[in-house]
DOROMAR-697373 format. One record per residue: residue in one letter; x, y, z of N, C-alpha, C, O in turn. Coordinates in pm, whole numbers, plus 50000, padded with zeros to 5 digits. Example, Ala and Ser with C-alpha at 12.3 -4.5 7.8 and 13.67 -1.06 7.14 Angstrom:
! DOROMAR-697373
REC   torba      nu      nv      nw     cau     cav     caw      cu      cv      cw      ou      ov      ow
REC       A   51319   49431   50780   51230   49550   50780   51320   49670   50780   51424   49668   50846
REC       S   51285   49775   50708   51367   49894   50714   51290   50003   50787   51341   50114   50804
! end
This chain:
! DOROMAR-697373
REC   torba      nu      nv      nw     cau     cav     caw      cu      cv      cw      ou      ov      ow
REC       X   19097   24281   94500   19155   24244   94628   19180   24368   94714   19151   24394   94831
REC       X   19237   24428   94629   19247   24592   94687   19091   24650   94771   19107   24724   94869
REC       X   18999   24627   94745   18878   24705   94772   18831   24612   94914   18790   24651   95023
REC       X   18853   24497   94871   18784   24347   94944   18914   24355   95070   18866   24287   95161
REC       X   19016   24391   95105   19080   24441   95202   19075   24574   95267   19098   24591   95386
REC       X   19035   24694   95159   19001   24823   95226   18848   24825   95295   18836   24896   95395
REC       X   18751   24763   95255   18646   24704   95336   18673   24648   95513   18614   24653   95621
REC       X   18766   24611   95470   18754   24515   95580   18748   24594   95746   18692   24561   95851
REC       X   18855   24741   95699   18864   24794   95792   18731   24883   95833   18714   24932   95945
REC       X   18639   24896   95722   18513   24977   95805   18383   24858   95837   18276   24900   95880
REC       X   18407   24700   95811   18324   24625   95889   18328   24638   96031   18440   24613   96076
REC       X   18217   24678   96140   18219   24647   96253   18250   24461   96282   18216   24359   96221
REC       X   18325   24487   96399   18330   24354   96438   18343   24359   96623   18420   24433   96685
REC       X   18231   24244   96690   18222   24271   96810   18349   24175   96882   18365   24055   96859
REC       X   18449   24275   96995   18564   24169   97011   18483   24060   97174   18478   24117   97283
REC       X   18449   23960   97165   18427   23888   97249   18504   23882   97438   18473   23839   97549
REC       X   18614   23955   97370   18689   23931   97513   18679   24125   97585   18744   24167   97681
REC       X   18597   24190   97518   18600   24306   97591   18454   24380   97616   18356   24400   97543
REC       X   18488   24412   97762   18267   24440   97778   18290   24553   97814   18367   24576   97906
REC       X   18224   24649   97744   18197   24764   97839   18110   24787   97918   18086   24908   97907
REC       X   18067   24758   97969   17963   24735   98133   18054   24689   98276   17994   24655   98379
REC       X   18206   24692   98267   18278   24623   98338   18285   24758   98400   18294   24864   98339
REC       X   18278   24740   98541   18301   24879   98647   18426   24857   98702   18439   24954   98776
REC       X   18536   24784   98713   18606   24720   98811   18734   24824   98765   18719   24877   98655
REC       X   18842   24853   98833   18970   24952   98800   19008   24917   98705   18986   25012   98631
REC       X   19065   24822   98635   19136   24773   98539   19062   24768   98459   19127   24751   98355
REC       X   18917   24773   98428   18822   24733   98303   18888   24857   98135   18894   24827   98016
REC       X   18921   24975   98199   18988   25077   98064   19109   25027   98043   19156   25059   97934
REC       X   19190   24946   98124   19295   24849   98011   19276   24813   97889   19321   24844   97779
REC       X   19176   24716   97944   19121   24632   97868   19108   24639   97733   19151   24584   97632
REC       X   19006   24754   97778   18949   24851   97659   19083   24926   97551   19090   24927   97428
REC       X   19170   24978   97644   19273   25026   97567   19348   24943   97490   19364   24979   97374
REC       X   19400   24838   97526   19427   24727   97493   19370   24647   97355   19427   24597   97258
REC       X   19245   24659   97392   19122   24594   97230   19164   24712   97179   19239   24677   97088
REC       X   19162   24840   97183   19123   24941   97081   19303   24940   97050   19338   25010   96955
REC       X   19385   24884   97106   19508   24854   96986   19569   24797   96892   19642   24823   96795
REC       X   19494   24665   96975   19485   24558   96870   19404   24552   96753   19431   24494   96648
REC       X   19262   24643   96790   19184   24661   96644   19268   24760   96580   19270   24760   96457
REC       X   19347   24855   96653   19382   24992   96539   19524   24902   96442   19559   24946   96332
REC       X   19580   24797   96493   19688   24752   96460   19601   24654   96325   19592   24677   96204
REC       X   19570   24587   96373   19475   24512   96269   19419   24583   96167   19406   24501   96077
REC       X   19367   24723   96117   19319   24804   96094   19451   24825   95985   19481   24766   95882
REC       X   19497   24908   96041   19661   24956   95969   19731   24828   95888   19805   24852   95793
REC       X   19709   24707   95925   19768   24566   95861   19690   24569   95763   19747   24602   95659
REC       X   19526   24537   95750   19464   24554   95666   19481   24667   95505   19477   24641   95384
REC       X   19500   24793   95585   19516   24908   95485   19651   24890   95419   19658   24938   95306
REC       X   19778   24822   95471   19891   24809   95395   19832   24700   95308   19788   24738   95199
REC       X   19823   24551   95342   19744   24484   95203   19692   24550   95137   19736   24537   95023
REC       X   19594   24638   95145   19437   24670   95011   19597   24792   94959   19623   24776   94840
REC       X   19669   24871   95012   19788   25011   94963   19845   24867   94894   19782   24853   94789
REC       X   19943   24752   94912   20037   24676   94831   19962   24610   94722   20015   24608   94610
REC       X   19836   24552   94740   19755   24489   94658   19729   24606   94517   19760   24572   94403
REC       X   19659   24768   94553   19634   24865   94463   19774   24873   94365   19790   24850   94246
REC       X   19857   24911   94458   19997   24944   94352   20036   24828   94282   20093   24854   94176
REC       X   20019   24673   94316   20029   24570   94237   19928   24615   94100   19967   24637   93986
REC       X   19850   24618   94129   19696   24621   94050   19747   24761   93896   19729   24743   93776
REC       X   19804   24874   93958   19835   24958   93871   19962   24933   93803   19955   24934   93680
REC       X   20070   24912   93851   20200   24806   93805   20112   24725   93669   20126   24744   93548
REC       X   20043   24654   93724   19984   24536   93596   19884   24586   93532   19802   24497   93511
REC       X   19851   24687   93490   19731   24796   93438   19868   24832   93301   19872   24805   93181
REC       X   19939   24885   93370   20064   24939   93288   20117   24893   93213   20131   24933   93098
REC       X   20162   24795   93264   20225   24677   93183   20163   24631   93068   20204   24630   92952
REC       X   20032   24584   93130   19916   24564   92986   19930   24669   92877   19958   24653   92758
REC       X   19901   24799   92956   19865   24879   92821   20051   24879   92721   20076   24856   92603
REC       X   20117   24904   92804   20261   24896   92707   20259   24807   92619   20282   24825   92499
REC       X   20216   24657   92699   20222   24564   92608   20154   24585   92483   20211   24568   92375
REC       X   19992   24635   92499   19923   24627   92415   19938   24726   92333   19868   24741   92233
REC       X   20060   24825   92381   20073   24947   92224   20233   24880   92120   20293   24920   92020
REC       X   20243   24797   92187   20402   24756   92156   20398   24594   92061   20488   24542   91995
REC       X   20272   24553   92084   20238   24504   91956   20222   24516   91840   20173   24627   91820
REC       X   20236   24463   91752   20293   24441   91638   20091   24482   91549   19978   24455   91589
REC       X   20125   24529   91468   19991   24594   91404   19946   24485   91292   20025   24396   91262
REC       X   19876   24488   91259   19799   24411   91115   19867   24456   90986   19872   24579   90986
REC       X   19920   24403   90878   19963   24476   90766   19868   24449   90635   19925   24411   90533
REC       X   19749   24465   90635   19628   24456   90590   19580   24578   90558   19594   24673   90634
REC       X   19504   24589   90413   19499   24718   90363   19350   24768   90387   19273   24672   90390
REC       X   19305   24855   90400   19150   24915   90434   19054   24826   90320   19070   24792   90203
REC       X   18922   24803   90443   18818   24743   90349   18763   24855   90232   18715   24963   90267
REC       X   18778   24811   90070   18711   24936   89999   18573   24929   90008   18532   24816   90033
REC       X   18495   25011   89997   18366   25041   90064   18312   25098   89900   18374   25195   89858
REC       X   18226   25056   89830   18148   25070   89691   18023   25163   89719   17915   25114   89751
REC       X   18038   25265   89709   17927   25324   89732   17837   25371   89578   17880   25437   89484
REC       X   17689   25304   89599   17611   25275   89506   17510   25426   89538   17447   25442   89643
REC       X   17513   25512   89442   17455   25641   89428   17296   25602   89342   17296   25596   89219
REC       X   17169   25578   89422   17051   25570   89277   17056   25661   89231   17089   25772   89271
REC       X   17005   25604   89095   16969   25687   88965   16770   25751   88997   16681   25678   89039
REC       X   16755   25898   88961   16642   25900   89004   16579   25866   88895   16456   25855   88896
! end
């Protein structure tokens, strides 16, 4: 989830409501305007994939504790017969 959200921010995406071919005074609002809302969107994105990672390592951890803090086998080694030929 972490990766599949840090993606997200280097997909291009075209915003429909902003043209750059617009000559008119106000058209670099506009523009300023889209390029905040993408940088905001952008930064939203990167806190998910940053909260999602540290979830992800949190539960990495946990596992391995768990899995040293289990309880072992009390079962004795397989003996192994080793057959020497006679020449």
């Amino acid at each position: 989830m972490s990766l599949f959200y840090a993606t997200r921010v280097f997909v291009p995406r075209v915003l429909p409501d902003v043209n750059f071919n617009e000559v008119h005074a106000s058209a670099w609002q506009k523009v300023k305007d889209a390029y905040g809302r993408v940088s905001e969107e952008k930064l939203r994105w990167l806190h998910f994939s940053h909260r999602w990672l540290i979830t992800s390592f949190v539960l990495v951890l946990l596992a391995v504790v768990v899995l040293v803090l289990l309880p072992t086998a009390l079962t004795e080694p397989t003996r192994i017969i080793i057959v020497t030929p006679t020449p």
